[in-house]
PyMOL CGO cylinders between C-alpha atoms (Angstrom):
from pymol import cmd
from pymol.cgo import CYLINDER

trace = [
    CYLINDER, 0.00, 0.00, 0.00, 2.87, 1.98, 0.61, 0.3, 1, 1, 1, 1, 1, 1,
    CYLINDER, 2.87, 1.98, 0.61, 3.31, 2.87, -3.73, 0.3, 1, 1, 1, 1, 1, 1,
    CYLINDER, 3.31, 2.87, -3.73, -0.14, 4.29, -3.88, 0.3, 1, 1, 1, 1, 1, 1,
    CYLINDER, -0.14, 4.29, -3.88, -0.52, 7.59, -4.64, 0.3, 1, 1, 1, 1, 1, 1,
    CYLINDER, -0.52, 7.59, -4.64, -2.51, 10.01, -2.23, 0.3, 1, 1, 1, 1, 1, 1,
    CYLINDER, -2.51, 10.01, -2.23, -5.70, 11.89, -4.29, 0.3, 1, 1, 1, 1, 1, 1,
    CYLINDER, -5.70, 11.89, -4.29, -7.81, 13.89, -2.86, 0.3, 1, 1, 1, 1, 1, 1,
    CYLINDER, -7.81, 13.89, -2.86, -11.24, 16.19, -2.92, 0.3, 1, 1, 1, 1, 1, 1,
    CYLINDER, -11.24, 16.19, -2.92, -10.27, 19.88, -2.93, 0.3, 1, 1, 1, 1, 1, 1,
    CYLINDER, -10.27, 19.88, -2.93, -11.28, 20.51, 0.89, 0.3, 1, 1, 1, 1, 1, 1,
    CYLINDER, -11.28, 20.51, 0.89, -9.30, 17.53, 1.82, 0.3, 1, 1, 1, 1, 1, 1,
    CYLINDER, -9.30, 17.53, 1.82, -6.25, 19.27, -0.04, 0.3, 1, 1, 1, 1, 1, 1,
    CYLINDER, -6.25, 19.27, -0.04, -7.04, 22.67, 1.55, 0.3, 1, 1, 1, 1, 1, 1,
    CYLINDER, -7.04, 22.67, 1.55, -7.63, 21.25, 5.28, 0.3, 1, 1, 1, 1, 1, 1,
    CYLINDER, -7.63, 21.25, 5.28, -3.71, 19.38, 4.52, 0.3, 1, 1, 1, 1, 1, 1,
    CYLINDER, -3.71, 19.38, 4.52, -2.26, 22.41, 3.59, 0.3, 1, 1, 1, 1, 1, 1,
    CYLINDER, -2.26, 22.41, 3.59, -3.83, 23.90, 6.78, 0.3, 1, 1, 1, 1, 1, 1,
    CYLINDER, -3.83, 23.90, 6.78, -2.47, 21.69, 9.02, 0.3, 1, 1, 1, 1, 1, 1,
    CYLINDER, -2.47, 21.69, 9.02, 1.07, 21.54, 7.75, 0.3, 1, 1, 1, 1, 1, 1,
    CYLINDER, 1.07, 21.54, 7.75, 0.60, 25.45, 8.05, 0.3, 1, 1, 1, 1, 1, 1,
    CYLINDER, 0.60, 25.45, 8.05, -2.11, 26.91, 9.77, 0.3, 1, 1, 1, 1, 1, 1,
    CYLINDER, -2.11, 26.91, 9.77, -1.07, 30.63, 8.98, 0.3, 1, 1, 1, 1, 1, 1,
    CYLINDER, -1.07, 30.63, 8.98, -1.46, 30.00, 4.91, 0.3, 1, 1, 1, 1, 1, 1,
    CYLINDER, -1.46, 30.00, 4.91, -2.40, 32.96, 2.31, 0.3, 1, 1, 1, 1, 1, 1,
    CYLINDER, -2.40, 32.96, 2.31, -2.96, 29.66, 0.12, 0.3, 1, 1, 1, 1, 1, 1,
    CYLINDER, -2.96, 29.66, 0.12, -6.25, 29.46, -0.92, 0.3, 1, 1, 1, 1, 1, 1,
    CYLINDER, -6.25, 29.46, -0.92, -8.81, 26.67, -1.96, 0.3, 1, 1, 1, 1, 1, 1,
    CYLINDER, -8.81, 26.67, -1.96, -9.47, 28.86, -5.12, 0.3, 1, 1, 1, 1, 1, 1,
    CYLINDER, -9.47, 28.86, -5.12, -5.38, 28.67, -5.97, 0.3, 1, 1, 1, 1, 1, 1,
    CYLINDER, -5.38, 28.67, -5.97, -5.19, 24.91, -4.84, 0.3, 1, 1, 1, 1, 1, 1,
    CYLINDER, -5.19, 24.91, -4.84, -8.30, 24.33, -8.02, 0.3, 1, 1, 1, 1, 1, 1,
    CYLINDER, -8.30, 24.33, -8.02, -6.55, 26.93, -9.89, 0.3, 1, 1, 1, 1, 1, 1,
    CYLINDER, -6.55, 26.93, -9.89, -3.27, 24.80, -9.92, 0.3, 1, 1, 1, 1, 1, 1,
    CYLINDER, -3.27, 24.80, -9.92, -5.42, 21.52, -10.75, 0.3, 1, 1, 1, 1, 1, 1,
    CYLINDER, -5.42, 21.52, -10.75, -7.67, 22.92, -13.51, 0.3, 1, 1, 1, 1, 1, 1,
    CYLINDER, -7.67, 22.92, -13.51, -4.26, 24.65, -15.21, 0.3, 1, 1, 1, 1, 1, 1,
    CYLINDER, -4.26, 24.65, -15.21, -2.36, 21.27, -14.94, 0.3, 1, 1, 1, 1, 1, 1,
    CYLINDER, -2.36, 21.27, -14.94, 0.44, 22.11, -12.83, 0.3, 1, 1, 1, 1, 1, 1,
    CYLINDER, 0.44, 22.11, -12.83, -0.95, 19.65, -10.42, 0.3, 1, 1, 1, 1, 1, 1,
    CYLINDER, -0.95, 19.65, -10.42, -1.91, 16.21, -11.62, 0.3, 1, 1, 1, 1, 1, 1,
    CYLINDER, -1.91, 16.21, -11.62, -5.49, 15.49, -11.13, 0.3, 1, 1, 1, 1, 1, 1,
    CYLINDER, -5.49, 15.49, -11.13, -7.68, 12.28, -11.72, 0.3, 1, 1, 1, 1, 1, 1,
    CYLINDER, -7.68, 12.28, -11.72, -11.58, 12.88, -12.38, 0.3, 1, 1, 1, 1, 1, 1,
    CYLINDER, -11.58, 12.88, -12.38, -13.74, 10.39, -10.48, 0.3, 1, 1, 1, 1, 1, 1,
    CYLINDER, -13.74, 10.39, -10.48, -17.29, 10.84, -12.14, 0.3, 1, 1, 1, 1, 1, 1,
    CYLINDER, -17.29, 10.84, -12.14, -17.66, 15.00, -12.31, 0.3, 1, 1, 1, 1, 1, 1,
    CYLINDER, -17.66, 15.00, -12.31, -15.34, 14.35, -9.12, 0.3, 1, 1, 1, 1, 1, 1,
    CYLINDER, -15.34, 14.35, -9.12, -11.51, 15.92, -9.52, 0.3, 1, 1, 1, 1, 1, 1,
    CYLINDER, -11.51, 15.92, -9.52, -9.10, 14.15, -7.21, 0.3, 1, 1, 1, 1, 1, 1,
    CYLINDER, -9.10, 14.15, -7.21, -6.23, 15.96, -6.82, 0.3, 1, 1, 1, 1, 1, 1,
    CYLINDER, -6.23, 15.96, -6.82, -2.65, 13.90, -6.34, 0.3, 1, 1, 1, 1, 1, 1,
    CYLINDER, -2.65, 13.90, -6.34, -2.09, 15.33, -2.87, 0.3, 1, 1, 1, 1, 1, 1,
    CYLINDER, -2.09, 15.33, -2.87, 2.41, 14.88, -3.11, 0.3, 1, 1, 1, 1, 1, 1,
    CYLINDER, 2.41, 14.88, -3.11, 2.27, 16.06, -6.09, 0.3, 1, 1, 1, 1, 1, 1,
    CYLINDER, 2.27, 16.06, -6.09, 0.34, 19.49, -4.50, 0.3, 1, 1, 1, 1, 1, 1,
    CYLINDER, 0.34, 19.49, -4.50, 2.47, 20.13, -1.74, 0.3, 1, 1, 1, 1, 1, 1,
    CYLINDER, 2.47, 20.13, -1.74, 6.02, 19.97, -4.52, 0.3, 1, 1, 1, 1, 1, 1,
    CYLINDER, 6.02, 19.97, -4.52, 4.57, 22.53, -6.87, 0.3, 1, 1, 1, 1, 1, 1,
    CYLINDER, 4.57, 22.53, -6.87, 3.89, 24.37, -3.09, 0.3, 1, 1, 1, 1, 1, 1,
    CYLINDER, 3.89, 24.37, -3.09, 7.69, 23.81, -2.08, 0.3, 1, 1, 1, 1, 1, 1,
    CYLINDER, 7.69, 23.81, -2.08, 9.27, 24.73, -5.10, 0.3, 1, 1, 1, 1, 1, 1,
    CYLINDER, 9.27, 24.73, -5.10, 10.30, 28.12, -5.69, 0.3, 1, 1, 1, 1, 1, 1,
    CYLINDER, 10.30, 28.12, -5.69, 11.52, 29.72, -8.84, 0.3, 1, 1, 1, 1, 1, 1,
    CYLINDER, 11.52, 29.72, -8.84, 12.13, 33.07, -8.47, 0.3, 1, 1, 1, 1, 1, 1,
    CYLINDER, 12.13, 33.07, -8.47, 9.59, 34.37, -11.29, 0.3, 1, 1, 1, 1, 1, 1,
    CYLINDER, 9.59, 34.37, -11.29, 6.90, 36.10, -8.82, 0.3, 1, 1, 1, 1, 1, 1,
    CYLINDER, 6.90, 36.10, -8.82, 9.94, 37.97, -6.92, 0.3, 1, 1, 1, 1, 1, 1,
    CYLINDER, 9.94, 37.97, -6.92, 11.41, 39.78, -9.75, 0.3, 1, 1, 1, 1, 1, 1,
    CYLINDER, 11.41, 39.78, -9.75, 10.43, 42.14, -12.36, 0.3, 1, 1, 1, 1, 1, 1,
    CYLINDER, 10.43, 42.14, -12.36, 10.34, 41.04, -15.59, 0.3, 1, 1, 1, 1, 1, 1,
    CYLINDER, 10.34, 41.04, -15.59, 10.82, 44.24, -17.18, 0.3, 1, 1, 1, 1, 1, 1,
    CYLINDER, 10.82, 44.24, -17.18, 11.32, 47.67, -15.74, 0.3, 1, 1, 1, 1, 1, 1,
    CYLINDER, 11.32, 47.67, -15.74, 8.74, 50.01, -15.58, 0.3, 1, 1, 1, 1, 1, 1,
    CYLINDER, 8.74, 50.01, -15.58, 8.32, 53.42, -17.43, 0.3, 1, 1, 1, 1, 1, 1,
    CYLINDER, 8.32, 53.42, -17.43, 10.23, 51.68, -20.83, 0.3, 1, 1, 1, 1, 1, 1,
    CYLINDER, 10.23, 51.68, -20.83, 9.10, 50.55, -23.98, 0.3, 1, 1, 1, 1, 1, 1,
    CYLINDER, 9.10, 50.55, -23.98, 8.13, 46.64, -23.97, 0.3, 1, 1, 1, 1, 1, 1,
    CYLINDER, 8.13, 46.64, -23.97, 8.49, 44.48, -26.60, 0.3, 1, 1, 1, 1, 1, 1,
    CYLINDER, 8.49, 44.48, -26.60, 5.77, 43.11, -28.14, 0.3, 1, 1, 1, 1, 1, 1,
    CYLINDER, 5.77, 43.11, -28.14, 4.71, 39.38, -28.15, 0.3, 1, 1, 1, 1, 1, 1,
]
cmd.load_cgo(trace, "trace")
């Protein structure tokens, strides 16, 4: 039982999150915003999404460095895409 892999209701995800740190900005609206993008795997049990709970709290542990720094500095031209 040990390989299985731990999916879960949103609540369930959100009330995990809250124990491992009760003062959390995190929201249940980010957790199904995460799912419904893909950057969480998810599993759909009827109209049910189960969210892979490990797989939740990586993507929550890793930190890349894009949300802390400007992309490009403000008052100049940008480029467009």
């Amino acid at each position: 039982m040990a390989g299985l892999t731990r999916f879960r209701l949103l609540p369930e995800c959100y009330s995990e999150v809250l124990r491992l740190d009760p003062g959390t900005s995190i929201s249940r609206n980010f957790i199904r915003k995460l799912a419904i993008s893909g950057s969480v795997r998810t599993v759909y049990s009827g109209n049910r999404r189960l969210i892979d709970l490990d797989d939740l709290l990586r993507v929550l542990n890793e930190v890349d460095g894009r949300a802390t720094e400007p992309e490009e500095a403000i008052g100049t031209i940008r480029k467009v895409r």
